[in-house]
C-alpha positions as a LaTeX table, in Angstrom:
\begin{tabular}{lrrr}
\hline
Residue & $x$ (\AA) & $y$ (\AA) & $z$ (\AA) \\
\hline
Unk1 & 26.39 & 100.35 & 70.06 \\
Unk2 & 23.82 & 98.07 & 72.01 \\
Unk3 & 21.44 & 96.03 & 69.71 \\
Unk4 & 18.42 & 96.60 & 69.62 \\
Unk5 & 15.47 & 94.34 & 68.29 \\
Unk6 & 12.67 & 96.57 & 65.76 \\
Unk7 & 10.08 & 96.53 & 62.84 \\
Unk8 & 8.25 & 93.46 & 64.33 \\
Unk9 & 5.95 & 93.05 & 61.05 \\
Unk10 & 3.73 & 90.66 & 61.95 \\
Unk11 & 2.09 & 88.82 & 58.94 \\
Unk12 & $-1.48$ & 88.85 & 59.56 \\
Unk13 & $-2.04$ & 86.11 & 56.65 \\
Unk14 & 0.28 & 84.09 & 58.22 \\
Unk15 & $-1.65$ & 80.15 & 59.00 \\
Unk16 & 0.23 & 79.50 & 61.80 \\
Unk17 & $-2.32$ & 78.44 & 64.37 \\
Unk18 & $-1.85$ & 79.93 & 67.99 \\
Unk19 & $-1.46$ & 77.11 & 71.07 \\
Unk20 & $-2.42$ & 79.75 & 73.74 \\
Unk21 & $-5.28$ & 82.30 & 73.52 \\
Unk22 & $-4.89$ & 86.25 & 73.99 \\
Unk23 & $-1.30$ & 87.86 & 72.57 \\
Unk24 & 2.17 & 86.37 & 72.98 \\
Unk25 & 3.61 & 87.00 & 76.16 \\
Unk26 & 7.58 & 87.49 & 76.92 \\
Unk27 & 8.05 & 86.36 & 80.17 \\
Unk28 & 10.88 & 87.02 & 82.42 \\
Unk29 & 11.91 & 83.20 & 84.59 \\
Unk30 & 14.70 & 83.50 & 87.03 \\
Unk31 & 17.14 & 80.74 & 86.62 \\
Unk32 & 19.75 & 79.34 & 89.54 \\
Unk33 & 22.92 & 80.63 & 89.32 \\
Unk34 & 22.60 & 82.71 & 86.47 \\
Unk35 & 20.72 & 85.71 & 84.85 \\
Unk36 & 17.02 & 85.66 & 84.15 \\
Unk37 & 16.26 & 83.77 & 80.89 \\
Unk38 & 13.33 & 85.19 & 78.75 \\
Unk39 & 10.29 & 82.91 & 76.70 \\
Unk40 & 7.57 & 82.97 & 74.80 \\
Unk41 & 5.47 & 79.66 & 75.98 \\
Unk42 & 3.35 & 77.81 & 73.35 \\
Unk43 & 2.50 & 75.13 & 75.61 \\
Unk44 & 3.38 & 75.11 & 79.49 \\
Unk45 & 3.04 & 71.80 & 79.72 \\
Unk46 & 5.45 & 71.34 & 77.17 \\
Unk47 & 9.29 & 72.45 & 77.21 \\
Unk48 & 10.25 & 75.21 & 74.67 \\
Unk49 & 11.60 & 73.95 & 71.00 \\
Unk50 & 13.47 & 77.18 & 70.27 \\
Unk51 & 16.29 & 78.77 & 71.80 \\
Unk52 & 17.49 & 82.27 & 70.87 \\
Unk53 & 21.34 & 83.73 & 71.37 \\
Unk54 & 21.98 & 87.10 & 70.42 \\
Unk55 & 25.44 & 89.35 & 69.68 \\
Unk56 & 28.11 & 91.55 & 71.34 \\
Unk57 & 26.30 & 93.95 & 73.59 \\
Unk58 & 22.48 & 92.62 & 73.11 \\
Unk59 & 19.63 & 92.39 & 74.90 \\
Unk60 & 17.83 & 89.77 & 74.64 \\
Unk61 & 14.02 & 90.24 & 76.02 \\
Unk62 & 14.10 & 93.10 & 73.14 \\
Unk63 & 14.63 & 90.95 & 70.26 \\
Unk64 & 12.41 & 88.64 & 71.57 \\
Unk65 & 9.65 & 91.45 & 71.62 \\
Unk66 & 9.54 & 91.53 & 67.79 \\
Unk67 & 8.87 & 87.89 & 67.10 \\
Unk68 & 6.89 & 86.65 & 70.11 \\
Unk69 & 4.14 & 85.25 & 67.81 \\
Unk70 & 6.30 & 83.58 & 65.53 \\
Unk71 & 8.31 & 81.92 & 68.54 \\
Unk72 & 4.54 & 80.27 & 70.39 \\
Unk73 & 3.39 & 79.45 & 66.73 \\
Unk74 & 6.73 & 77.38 & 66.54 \\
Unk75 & 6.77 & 75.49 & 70.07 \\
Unk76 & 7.80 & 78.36 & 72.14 \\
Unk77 & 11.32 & 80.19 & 72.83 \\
Unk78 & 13.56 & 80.51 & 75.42 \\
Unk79 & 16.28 & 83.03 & 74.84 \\
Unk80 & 19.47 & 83.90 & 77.55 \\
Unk81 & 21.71 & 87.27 & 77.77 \\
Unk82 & 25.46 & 86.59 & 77.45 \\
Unk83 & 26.89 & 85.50 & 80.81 \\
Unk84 & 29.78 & 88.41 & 80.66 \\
Unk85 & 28.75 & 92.07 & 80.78 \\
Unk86 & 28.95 & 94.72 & 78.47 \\
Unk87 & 31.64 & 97.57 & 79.38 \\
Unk88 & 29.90 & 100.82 & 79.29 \\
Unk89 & 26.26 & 99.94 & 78.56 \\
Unk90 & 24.70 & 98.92 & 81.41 \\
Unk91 & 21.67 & 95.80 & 80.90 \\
Unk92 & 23.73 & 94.91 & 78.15 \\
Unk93 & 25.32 & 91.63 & 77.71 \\
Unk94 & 28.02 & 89.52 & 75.78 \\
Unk95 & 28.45 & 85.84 & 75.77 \\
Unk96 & 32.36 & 84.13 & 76.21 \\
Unk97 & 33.00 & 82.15 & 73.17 \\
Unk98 & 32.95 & 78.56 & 75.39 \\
Unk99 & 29.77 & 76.29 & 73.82 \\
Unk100 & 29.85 & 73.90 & 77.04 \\
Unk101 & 29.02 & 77.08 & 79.45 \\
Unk102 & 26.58 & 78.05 & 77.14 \\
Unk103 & 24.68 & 74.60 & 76.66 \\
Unk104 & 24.30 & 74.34 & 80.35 \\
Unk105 & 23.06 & 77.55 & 80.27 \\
Unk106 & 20.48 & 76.55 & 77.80 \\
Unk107 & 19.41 & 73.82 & 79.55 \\
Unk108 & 19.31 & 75.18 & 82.88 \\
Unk109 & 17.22 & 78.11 & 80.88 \\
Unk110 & 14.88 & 75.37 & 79.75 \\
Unk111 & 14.22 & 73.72 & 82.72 \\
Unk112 & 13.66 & 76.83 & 84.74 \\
Unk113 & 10.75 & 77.85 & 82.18 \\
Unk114 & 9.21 & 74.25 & 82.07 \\
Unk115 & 10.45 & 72.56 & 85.30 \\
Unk116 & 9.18 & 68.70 & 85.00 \\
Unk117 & 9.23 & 68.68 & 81.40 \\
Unk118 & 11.15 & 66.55 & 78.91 \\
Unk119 & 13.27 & 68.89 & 77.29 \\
Unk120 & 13.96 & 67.87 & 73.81 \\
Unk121 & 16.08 & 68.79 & 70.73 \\
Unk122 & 16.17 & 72.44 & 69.71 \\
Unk123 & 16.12 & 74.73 & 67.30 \\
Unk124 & 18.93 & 77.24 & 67.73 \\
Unk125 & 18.57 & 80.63 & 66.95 \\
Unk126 & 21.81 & 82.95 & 66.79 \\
Unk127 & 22.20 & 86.27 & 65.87 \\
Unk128 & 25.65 & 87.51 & 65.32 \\
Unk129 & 28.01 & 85.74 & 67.61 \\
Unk130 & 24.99 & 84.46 & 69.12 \\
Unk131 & 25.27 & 82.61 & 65.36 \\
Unk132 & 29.09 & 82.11 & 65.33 \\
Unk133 & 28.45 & 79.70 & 68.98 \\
Unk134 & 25.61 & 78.59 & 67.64 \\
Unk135 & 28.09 & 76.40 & 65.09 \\
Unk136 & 29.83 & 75.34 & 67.41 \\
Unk137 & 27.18 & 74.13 & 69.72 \\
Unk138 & 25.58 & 71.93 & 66.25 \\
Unk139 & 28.91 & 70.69 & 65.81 \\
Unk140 & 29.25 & 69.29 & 69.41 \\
Unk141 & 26.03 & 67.71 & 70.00 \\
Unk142 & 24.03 & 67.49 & 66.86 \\
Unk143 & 21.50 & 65.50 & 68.48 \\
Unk144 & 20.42 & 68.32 & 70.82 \\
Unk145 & 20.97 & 71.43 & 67.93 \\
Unk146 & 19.09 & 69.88 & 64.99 \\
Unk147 & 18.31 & 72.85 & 63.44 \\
Unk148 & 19.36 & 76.73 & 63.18 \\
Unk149 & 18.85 & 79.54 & 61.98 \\
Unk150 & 21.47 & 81.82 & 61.79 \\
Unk151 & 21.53 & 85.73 & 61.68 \\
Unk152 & 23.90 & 88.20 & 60.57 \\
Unk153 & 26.87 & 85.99 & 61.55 \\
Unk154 & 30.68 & 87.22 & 61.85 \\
Unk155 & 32.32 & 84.99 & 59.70 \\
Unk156 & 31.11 & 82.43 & 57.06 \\
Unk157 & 28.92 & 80.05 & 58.34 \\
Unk158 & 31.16 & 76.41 & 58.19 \\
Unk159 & 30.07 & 73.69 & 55.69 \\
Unk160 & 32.04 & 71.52 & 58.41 \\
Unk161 & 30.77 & 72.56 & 61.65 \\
Unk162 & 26.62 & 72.42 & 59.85 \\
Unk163 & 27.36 & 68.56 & 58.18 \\
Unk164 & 25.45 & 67.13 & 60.43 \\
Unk165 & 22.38 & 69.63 & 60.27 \\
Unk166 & 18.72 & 68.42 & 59.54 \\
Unk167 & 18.42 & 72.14 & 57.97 \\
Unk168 & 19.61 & 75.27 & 58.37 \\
Unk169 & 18.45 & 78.94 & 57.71 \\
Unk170 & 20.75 & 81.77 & 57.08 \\
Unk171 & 19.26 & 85.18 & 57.40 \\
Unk172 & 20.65 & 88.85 & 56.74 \\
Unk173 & 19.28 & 92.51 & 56.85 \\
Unk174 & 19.42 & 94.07 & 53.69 \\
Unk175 & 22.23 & 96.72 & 54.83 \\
Unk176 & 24.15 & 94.16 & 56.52 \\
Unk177 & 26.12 & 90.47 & 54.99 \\
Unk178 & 23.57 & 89.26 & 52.77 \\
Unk179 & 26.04 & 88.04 & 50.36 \\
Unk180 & 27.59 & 86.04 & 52.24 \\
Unk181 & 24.46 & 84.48 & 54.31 \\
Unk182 & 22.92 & 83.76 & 50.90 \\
Unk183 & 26.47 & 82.38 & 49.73 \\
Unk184 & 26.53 & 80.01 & 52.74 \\
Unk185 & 23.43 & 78.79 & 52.40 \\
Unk186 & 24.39 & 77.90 & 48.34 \\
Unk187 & 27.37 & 76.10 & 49.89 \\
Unk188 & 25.15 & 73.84 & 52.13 \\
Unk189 & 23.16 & 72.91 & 50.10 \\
Unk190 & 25.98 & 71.51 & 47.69 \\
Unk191 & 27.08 & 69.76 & 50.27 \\
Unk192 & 23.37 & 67.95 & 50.88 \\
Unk193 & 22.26 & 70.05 & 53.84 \\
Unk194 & 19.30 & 71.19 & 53.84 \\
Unk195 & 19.16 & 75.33 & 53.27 \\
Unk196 & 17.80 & 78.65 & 52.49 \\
Unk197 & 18.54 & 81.92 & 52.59 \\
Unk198 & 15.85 & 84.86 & 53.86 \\
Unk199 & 16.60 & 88.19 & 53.91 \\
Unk200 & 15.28 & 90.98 & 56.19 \\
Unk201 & 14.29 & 94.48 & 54.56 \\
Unk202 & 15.15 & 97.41 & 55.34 \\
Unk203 & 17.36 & 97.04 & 57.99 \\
Unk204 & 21.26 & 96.55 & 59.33 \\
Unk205 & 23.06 & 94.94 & 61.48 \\
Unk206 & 21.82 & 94.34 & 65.00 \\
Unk207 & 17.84 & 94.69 & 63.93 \\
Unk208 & 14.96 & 92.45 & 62.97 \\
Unk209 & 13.41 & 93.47 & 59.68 \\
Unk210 & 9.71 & 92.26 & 59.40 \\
Unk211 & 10.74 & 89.51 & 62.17 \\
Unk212 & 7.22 & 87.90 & 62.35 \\
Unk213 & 7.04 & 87.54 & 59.09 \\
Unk214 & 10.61 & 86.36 & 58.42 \\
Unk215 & 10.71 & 84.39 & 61.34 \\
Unk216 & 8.18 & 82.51 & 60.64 \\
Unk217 & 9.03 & 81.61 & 57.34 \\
Unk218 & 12.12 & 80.36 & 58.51 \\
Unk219 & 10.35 & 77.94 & 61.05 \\
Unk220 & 7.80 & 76.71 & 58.66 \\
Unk221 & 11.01 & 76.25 & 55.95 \\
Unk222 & 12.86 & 74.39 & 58.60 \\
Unk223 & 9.82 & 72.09 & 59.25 \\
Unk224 & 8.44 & 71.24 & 56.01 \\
Unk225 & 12.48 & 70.81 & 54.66 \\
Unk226 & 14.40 & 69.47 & 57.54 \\
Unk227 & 15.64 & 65.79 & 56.69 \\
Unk228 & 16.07 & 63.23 & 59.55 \\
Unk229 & 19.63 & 62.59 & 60.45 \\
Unk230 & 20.35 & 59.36 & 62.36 \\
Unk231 & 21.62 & 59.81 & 65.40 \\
Unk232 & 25.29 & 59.45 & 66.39 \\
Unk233 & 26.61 & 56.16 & 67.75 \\
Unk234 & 26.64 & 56.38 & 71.58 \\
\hline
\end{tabular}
């Protein structure tokens, strides 16, 4: 079955302090050579700082629909369908499990939505095996995937792959593998990275539960936690 993104719940105590006046705005950006990417701008001067990956069969303007204010409060979102299509659900779309395809993609994503500006480290966002790349992407180039948050994912999130982390969030719904997000996040942690686990109520796999509200705390943990990690030796 598709995903589908619901329950935004936005947190109208929330401090986060809006860069752009009026409601967050999705915005569809056609990028060369590949499907449309979708964002939520903060600043259009200034590149977005999050990217978003979702699962098997996703959609991913509709997820981004339930946390746009979350995503401009942060420094903005870009988010990108899968680049293969899904087999009997039409507007639906999987990603192949190659990170160096989907970096490019990312970037190309980013510069599309903020052509001229200097795009800068991100923080990934993955949801399912949007997660499960997500990994692998931190593992490859650390210095570009500082920080994650990862949703939902298909198999335990690697203590290996995350070393080199500034911080990492694990999220779950309630009715879907929040034992072993919260698990993972124990296991980081003993390891010295930087980690928390959130949980999303009322909801399974393939939803947002309260997404403002979780989302945000998730960017606001990742900022005020996040340690500085030299970077690699070119």
């Amino acid at each position: 079955m598709p995903h589908a993104a619901v329950d935004a719940g936005l947190d109208a105590s929330s401090p986060e302090k809006e860069v752009m006046a009026g409601p967050a705005k999705v915005e569809r950006v056609a990028v060369a050579h590949d499907g449309p990417a979708f964002v939520v701008r903060a600043d259009p001067e200034v590149a977005p700082r999050l990217a978003f990956l979702p699962g098997v069969c996703s959609n991913a303007y509709a997820y981004l629909l339930a946390f746009p204010e979350a995503a401009r409060a942060h420094g903005g979102v870009v988010a990108i369908d899968g680049d293969r299509p899904c087999v009997g659900a039409p507007g639906f779309r999987s990603f192949s499990w190659d990170a160096k395809v989907q970096d490019a993609r990312i970037s190309q994503a980013i510069q599309a939505a903020s052509p001229g500006a200097l795009p800068g480290p991100v923080t990934l966002v993955g949801y399912s095996a949007g997660a499960g790349i997500g990994e692998q992407m931190a593992e490859r180039w650390p210095e570009r995937y500082r920080r994650l948050v990862l949703i939902g994912a298909p198999s335990d999130p690697s203590v290996r792959r995350l070393a080199q982390a500034e911080g990492v969030v694990t999220m779950s719904c309630a009715r879907d593998v929040p034992g072993r997000m919260k698990s993972a996040a124990q296991r980081l942690r003993a390891a010295g990275v930087p980690a928390t686990y959130i949980e999303m109520p009322g909801c399974t796999h393939g939803m947002l539960g309260e997404a403002e509200a979780r989302l945000g705390e998730a960017f606001r943990w990742l900022e005020a936690n996040a340690r500085k990690v030299p970077a690699p030796p070119r």
